[in-house]
BARO-95586 format. One record per residue (C-alpha): x, y, z. Coordinates in steps of 0.2 Angstrom, whole numbers. Layout:
N
+-------+-------+-------+
!    xx !    yy !    zz !
+-------+-------+-------+
!     X !     Y !     Z !
...
+-------+-------+-------+
***
This chain:
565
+-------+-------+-------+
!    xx !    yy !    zz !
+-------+-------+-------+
!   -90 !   173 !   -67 !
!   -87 !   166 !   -48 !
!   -69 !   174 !   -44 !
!   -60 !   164 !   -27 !
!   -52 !   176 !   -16 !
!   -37 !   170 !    -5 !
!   -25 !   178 !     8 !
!   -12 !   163 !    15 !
!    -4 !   176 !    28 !
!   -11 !   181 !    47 !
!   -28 !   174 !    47 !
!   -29 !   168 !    32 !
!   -44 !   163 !    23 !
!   -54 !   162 !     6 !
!   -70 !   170 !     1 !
!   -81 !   168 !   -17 !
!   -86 !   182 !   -25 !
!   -98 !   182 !   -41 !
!  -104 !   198 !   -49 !
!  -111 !   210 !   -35 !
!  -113 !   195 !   -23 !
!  -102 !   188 !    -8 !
!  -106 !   168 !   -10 !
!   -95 !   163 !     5 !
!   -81 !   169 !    15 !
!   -72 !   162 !    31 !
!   -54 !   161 !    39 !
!   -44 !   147 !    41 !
!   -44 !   150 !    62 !
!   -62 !   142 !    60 !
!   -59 !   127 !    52 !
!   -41 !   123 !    59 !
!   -45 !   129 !    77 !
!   -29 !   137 !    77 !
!   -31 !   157 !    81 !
!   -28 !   170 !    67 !
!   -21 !   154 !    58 !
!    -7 !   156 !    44 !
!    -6 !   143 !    36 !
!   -12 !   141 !    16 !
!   -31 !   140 !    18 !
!   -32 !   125 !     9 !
!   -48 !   122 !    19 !
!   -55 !   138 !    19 !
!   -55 !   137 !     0 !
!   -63 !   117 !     0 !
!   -76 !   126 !    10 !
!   -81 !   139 !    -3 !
!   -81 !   125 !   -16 !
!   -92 !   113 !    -5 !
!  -104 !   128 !     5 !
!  -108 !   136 !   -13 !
!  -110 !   121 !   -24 !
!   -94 !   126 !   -37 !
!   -83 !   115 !   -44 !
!   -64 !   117 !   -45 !
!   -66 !   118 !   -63 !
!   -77 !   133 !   -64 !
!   -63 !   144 !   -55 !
!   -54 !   155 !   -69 !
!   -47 !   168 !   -61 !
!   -40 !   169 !   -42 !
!   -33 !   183 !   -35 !
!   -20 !   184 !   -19 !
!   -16 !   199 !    -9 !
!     1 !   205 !    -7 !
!    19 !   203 !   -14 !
!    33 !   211 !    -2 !
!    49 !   205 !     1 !
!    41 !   197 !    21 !
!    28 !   189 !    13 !
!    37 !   181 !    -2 !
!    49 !   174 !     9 !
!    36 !   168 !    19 !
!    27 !   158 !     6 !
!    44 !   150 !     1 !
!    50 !   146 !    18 !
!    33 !   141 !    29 !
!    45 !   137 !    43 !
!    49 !   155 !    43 !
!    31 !   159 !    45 !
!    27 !   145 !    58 !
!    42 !   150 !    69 !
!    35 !   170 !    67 !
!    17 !   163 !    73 !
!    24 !   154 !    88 !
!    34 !   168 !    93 !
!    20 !   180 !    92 !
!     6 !   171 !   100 !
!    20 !   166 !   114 !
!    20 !   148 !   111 !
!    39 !   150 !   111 !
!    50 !   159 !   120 !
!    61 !   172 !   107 !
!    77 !   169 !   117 !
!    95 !   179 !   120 !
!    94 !   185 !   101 !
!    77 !   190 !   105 !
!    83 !   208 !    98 !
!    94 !   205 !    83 !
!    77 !   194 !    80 !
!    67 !   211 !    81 !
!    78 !   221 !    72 !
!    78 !   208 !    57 !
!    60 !   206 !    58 !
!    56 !   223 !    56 !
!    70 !   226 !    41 !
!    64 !   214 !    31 !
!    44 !   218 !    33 !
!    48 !   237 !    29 !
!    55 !   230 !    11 !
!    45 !   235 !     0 !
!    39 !   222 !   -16 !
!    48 !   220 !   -33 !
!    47 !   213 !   -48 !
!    57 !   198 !   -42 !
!    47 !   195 !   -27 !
!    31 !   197 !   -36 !
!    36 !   183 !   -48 !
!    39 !   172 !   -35 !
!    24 !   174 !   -26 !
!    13 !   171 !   -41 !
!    24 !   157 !   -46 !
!    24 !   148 !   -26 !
!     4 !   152 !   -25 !
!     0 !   145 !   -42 !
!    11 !   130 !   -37 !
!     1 !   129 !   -22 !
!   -15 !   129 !   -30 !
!   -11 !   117 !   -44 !
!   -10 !   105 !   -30 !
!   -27 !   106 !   -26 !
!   -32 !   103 !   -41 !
!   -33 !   119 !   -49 !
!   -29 !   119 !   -69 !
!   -35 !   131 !   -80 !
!   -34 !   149 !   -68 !
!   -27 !   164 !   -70 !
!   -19 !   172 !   -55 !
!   -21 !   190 !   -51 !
!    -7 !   197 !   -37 !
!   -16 !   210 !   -29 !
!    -8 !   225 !   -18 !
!   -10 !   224 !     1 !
!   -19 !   241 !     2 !
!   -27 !   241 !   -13 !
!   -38 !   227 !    -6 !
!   -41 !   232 !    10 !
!   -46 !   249 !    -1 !
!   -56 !   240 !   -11 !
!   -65 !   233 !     1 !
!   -70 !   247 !    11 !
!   -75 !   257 !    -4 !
!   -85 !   245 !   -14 !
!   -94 !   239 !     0 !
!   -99 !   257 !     9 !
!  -114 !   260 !    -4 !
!  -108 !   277 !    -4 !
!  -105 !   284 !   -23 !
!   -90 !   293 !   -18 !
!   -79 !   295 !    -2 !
!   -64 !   297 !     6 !
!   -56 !   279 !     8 !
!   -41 !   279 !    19 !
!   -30 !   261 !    24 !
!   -22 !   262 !    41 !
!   -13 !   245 !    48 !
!     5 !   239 !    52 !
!    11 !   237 !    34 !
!     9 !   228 !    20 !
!    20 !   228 !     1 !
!    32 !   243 !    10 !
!    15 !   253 !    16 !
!     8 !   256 !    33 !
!    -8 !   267 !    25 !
!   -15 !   274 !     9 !
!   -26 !   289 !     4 !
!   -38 !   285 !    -8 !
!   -50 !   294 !   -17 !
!   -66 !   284 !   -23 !
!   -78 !   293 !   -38 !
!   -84 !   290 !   -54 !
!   -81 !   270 !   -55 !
!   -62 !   276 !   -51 !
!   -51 !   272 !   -32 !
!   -38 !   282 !   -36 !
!   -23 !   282 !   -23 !
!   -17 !   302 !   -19 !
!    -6 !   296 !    -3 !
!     5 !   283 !     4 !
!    11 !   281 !    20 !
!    28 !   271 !    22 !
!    31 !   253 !    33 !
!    43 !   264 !    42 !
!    31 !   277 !    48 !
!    17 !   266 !    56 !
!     3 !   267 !    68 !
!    -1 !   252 !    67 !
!    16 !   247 !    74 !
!    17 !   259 !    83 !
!     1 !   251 !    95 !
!     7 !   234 !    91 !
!    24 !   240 !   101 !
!    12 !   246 !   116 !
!     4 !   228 !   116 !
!    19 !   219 !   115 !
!    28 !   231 !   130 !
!    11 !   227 !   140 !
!    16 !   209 !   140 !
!     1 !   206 !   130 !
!    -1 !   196 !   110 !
!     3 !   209 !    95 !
!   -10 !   208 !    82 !
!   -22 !   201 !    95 !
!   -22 !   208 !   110 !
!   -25 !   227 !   105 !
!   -41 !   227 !   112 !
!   -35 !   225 !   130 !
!   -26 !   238 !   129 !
!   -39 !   248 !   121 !
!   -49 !   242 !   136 !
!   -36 !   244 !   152 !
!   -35 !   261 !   144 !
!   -52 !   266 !   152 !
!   -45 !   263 !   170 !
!   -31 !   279 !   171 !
!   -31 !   296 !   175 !
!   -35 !   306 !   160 !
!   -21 !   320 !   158 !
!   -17 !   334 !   146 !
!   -10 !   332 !   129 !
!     6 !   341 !   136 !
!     9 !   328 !   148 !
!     8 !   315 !   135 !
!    27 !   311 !   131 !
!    20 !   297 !   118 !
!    13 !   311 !   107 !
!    29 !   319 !   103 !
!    35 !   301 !    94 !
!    22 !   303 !    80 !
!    21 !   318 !    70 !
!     6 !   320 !    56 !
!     8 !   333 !    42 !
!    -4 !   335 !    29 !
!    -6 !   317 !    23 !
!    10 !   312 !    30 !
!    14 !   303 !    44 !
!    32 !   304 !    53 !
!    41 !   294 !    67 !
!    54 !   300 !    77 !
!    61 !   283 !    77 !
!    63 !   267 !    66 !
!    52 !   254 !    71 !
!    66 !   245 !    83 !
!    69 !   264 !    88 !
!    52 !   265 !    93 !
!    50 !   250 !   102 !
!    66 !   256 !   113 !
!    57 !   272 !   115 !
!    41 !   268 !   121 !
!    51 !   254 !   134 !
!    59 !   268 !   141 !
!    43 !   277 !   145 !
!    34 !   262 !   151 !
!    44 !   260 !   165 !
!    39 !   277 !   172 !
!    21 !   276 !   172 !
!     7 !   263 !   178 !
!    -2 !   250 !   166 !
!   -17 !   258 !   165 !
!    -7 !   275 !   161 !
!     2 !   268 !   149 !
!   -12 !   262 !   139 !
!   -21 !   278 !   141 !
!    -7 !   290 !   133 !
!    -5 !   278 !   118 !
!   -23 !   277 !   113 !
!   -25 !   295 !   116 !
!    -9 !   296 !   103 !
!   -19 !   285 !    94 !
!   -35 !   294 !    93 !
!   -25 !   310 !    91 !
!   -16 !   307 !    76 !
!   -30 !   299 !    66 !
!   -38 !   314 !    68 !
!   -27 !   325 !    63 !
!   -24 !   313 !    46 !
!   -41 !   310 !    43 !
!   -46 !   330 !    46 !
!   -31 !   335 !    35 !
!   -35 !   323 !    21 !
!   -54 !   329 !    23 !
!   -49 !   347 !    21 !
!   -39 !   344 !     4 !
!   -50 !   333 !    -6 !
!   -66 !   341 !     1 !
!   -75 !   324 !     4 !
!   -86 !   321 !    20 !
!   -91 !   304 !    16 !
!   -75 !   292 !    22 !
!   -71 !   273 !    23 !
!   -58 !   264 !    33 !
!   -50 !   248 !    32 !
!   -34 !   239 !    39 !
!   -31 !   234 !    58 !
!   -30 !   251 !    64 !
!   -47 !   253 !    63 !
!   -50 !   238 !    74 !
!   -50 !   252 !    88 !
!   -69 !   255 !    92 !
!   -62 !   272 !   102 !
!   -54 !   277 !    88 !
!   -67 !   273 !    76 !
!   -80 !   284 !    86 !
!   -68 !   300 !    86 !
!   -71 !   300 !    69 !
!   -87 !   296 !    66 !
!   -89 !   314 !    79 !
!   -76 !   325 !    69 !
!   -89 !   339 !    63 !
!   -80 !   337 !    46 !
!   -87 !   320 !    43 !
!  -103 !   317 !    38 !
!  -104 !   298 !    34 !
!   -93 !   286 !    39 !
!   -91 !   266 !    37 !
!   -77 !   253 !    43 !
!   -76 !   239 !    34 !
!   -81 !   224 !    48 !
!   -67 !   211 !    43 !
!   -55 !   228 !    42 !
!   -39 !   216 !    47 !
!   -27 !   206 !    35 !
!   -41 !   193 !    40 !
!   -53 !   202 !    25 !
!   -39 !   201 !    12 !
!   -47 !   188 !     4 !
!   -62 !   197 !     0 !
!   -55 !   213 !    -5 !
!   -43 !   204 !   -15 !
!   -57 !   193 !   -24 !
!   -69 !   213 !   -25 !
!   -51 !   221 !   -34 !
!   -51 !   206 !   -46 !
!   -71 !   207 !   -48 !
!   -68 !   226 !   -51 !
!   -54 !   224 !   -63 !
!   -62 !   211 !   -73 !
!   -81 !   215 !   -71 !
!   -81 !   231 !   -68 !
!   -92 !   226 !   -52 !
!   -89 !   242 !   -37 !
!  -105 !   240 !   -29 !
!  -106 !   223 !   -18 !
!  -117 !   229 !    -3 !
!  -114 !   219 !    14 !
!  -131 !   218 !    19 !
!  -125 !   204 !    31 !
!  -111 !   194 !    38 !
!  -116 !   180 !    38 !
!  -106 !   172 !    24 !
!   -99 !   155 !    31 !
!  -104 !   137 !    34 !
!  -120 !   132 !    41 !
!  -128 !   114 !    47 !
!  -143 !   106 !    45 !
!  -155 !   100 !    59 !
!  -148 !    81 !    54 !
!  -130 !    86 !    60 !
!  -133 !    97 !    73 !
!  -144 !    80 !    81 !
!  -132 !    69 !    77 !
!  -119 !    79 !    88 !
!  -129 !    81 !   101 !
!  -132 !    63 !   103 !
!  -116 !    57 !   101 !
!  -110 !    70 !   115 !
!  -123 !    62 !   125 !
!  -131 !    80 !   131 !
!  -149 !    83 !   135 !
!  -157 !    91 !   123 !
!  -175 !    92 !   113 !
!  -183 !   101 !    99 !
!  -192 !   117 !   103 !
!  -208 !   122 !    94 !
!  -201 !   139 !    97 !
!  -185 !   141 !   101 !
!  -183 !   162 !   102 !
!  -200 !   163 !   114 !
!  -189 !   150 !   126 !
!  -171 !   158 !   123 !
!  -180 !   176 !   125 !
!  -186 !   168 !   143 !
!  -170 !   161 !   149 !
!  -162 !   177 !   145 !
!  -175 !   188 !   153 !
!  -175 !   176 !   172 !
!  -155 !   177 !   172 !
!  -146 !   164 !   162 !
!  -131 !   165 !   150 !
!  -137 !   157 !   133 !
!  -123 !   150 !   122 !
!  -132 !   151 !   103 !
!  -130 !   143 !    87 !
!  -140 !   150 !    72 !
!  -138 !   148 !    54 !
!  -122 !   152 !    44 !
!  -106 !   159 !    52 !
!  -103 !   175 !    53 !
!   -86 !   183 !    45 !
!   -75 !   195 !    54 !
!   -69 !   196 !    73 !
!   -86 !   200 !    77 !
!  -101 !   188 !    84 !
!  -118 !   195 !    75 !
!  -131 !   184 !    82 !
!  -124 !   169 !    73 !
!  -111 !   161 !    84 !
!  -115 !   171 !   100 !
!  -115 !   170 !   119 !
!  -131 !   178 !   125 !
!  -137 !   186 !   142 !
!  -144 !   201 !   151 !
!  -133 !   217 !   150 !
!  -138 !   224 !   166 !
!  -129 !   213 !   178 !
!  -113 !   213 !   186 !
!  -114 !   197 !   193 !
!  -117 !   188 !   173 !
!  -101 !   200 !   167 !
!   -90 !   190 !   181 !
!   -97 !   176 !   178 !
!   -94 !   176 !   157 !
!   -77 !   184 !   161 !
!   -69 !   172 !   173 !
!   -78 !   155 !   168 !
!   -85 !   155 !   152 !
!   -73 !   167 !   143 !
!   -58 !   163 !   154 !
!   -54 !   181 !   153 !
!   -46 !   195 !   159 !
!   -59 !   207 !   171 !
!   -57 !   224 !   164 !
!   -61 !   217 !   144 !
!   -80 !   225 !   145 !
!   -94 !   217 !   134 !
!  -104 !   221 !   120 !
!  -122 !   225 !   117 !
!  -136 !   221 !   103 !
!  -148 !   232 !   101 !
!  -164 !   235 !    90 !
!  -162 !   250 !    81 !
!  -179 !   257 !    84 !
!  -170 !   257 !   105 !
!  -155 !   266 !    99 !
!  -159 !   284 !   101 !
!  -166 !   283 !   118 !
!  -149 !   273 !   124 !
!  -136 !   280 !   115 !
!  -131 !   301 !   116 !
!  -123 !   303 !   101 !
!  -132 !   290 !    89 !
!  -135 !   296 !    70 !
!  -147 !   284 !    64 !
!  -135 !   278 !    52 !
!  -133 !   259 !    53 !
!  -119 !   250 !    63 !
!  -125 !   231 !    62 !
!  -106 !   226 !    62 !
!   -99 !   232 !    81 !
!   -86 !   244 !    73 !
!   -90 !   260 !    84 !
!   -92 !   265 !   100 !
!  -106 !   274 !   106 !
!  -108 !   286 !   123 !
!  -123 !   278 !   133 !
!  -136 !   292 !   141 !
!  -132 !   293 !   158 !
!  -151 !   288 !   162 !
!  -147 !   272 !   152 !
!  -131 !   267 !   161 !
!  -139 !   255 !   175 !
!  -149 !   246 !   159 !
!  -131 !   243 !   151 !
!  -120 !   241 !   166 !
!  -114 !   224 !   161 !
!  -108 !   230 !   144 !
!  -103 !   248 !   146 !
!   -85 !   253 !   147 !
!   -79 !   265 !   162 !
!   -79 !   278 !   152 !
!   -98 !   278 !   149 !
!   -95 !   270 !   130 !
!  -100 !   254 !   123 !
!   -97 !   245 !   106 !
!  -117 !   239 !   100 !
!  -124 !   228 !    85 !
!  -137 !   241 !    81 !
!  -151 !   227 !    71 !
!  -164 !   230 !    58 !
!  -179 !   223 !    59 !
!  -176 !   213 !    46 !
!  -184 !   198 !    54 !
!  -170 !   188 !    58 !
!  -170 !   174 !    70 !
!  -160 !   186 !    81 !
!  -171 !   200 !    76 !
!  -184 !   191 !    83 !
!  -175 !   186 !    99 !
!  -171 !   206 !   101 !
!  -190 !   207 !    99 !
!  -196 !   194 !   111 !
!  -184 !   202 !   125 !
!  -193 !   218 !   123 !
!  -208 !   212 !   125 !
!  -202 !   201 !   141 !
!  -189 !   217 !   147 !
!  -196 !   232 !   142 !
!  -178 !   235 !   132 !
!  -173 !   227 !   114 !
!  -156 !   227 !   120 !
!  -145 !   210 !   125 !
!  -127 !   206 !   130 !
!  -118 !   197 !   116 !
!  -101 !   191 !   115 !
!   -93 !   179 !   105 !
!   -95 !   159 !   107 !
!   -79 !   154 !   112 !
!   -66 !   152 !   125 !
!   -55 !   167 !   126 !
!   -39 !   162 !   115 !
!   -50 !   149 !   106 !
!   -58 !   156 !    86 !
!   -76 !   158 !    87 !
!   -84 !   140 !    85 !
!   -88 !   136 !    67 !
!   -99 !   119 !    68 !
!  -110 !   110 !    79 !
!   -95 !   100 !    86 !
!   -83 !   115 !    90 !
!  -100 !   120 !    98 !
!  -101 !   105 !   110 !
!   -83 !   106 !   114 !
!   -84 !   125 !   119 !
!  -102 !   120 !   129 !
!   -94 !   106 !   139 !
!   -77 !   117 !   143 !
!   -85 !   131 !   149 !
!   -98 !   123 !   162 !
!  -114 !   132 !   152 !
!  -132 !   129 !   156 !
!  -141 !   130 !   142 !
!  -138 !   130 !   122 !
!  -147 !   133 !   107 !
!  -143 !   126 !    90 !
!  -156 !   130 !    76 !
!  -173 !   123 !    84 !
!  -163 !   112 !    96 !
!  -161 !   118 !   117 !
!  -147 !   108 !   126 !
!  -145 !   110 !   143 !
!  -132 !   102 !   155 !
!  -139 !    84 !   165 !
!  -150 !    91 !   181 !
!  -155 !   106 !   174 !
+-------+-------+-------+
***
């Protein structure tokens, strides 16, 4: 039984799930070009249909995740939701009422759902979805966090765990507390909407001047640049207050924002950012050791946007308490649609088992298309009789690769799929990505992939526990730091793709470097413009190659360079 996954809020998307097997999966942004897209992923779902060969008529059962009074209102008003997405992206400026517009904002999203709003959600979806020619379905209405729970649980491998949910809020929750045993994800804790750390570090973004729900990481990043200080001299602590699986604010979310203003104005940036993901890290570990300490689980999974934070993610991953940890890699609202499509499976199947060997879940193009492209575009190009011995050898003599291999990755995250490609050991390449290519701000550091059988010698504090999804940070071994200098962060930390050797075409390309660099370890970062989604097909790919003035590209067996080189 194939079960269709959607999520038609922030980055939306569809996946396809069948038994203990993830057919497809991909988010709207990709296909629309719009970033963290909202609208219904009409296209995200035609491309699940087309990439796995099903037919509308062999979908029975849907699910959709969440029902709140926000999200309801949303689907019944998209006008509603396009004017949110403006406003947050900063596409539109909120204007004189910019607070009552806040205040309303954050009232209605701590609603929490009903009966009434559950009806009209399932009534506005299925609406949705018998004009795209679905007909006999049922539709499931799953809960916000039990999806994101779901997800992280059925997808660990673990037997049983501690499966925790941390985001801004979702159906009148900001987190959940789950215990996950005998075939059973039973929830012991909820965390209210009002009382949110999620919001809580969207507030910091949006005081920084910077996107909420997308612009996290800088501050994440800008935070490595302060003075560090005591706790006592952290006035952002004393806002949050964590007490055994209980987390309290001082203030309503409005209240907060005021709060948080009013210390802004007496520190720089960089401090700033440093005190609130220090908070961050702090109370997340006071949650996850408390919760640890009452059930008695050392084996723990995380999902919701939360644990988008790499810093945060490693503070955990070190708590002497914890013995095994994994982060579900699409752990924003953006993998809804697979968790959504896994509690459906689970429900129905009895399915709890669905290991993510791989992301690589989305589209791919064949040779034909990929040519076809390249021609049209009128690049240079040719086919290469090997194209990783050649990629391995521009990398090694200094040049940035932009590659294209295979099917599309899922998740924030570029895996070797849809990647930009270059030595990490030089500052001069980090500029140049940065202020050319990526188009963006200096401090944001890179990230590393790495072959596993490297990762001891380069990393302090790795386990030997797989982390082939960039969700943890790692602390690089002094004598390593010059090797890594153009992907480390300032405080010695990096964020690597730990790879198999599962014989990949990128496992391979980690290989050939080796043998040319001494090192299985290479900077990749994302294929795309800063702002922009990751490129999705051979066209977005041209586009991105053209705008960013690149040298060389490799798609499948093809190497495109620019005209005189």
């Amino acid at each position: 039984m194939k079960i269709l996954g959607i999520w038609d809020g922030h980055d939306s998307g569809a996946a396809l799930v069948e038994g203990d097997r993830v057919l497809f999966a991909v988010n709207e942004e990709r296909l629309t070009r719009r970033k963290l897209e909202i609208a219904f992923p009409e296209r995200s779902i035609d491309a699940c249909l087309k990439h796995a060969g099903t037919s509308i008529e062999e979908i029975s059962e849907i699910a959709v995740s969440t029902w709140d009074f926000a999200k309801t209102l949303a689907r019944v008003f998209p006008s509603l939701r396009e004017e949110y997405y403006l406003l947050r992206r900063r596409k539109k400026d909120m204007g004189r009422l910019s607070n009552l517009k806040k205040r309303i904002k954050y009232r209605l999203t701590e609603y929490p759902p009903s009966r009434l709003t559950k009806w009209i959600s399932w009534h506005n979806v299925r609406n949705h979805l018998k004009g795209l020619g679905f007909r006999n379905f049922r539709l499931h209405i799953e809960d916000h966090h039990l999806c994101h729970a779901a997800a992280a649980a059925f997808c660990s491998g673990f037997d049983k765990a501690l499966v925790i949910t941390l985001d801004g809020l979702g159906d009148g929750l900001s987190g959940t507390i789950n215990l996950y045993e005998e075939r059973r994800l039973e929830k012991i804790a909820s965390l209210p909407a009002r009382h949110s750390l999620g919001i809580f570090f969207e507030h910091v973004t949006n005081l920084m001047n910077m996107r909420e729900l997308e612009d996290e990481g800088k501050v994440m990043a800008l935070a490595n640049y302060a003075y560090p200080i005591d706790d006592a001299e952290n006035p952002i602590l004393d806002l949050i207050h964590v007490e055994d699986l209980s987390v309290r604010c001082r203030h309503s979310s409005l209240g907060m924002y005021e709060a948080l203003k009013k210390i802004l104005w007496r520190y720089p940036s960089e401090q700033f950012a440093y005190m609130a993901q220090k908070t961050l890290e702090v109370k997340c570990m006071q949650l996850v050791q408390n919760a640890v300490a009452i059930t008695g689980q050392d084996h723990l999974c995380f999902a919701g946007g939360v644990f988008s934070n790499v810093k945060v993610n490693r503070c955990l991953r070190t708590l002497f308490q914890v013995k095994r940890c994994f982060i579900f890699p699409h752990m924003g609202d953006g993998g809804l649609a697979l968790g959504a499509a896994l509690v459906a499976n689970f429900r129905l199947n009895g399915t709890n088992r669905v290991p993510l060997n791989h992301l690589s879940l989305g589209p791919e193009y064949d040779d034909v298309e990929i040519e076809h492209t390249l021609r049209q575009n009128g690049l240079s190009y040719r086919k290469s009789t090997d194209i990783v011995r050649e990629v391995a050898e521009l990398i090694a003599g200094g040049e940035i690769v932009l590659w294209f291999q295979g099917r599309m990755e899922l998740g924030p995250r570029a895996l070797g799929s849809r990647s930009i490609l270059a030595r990490p050991n030089s500052d001069a390449i980090k500029d140049i990505l940065n202020l050319q290519l990526k188009k963006r701000v200096w401090y944001q550091p890179f990230c590393p992939s790495i072959l596993a059988e490297d990762a001891r010698e380069i990393f302090e504090d790795y386990d030997g526990n797989p982390n082939e999804f960039m969700t943890m940070a790692y602390m690089v071994r002094e004598d390593r730091r010059d090797l890594l200098r153009g992907v480390i962060n300032r405080d010695g930390s990096c964020r690597p793709q730990i790879v198999g050797c599962d014989n990949s075409v990128f496992s391979l390309l980690l290989k050939e470097i080796k043998k040319l660099t001494g090192h299985g370890v290479i900077l990749n970062t994302s294929f795309n413009i800063h702002g922009e989604p990751i490129v999705c097909s051979p066209e977005d790919a041209v586009s991105t190659f053209k705008r960013t003035g690149s040298r060389y590209m490799a798609m499948q067996e093809y190497l495109a360079h620019c005209n005189g080189h």
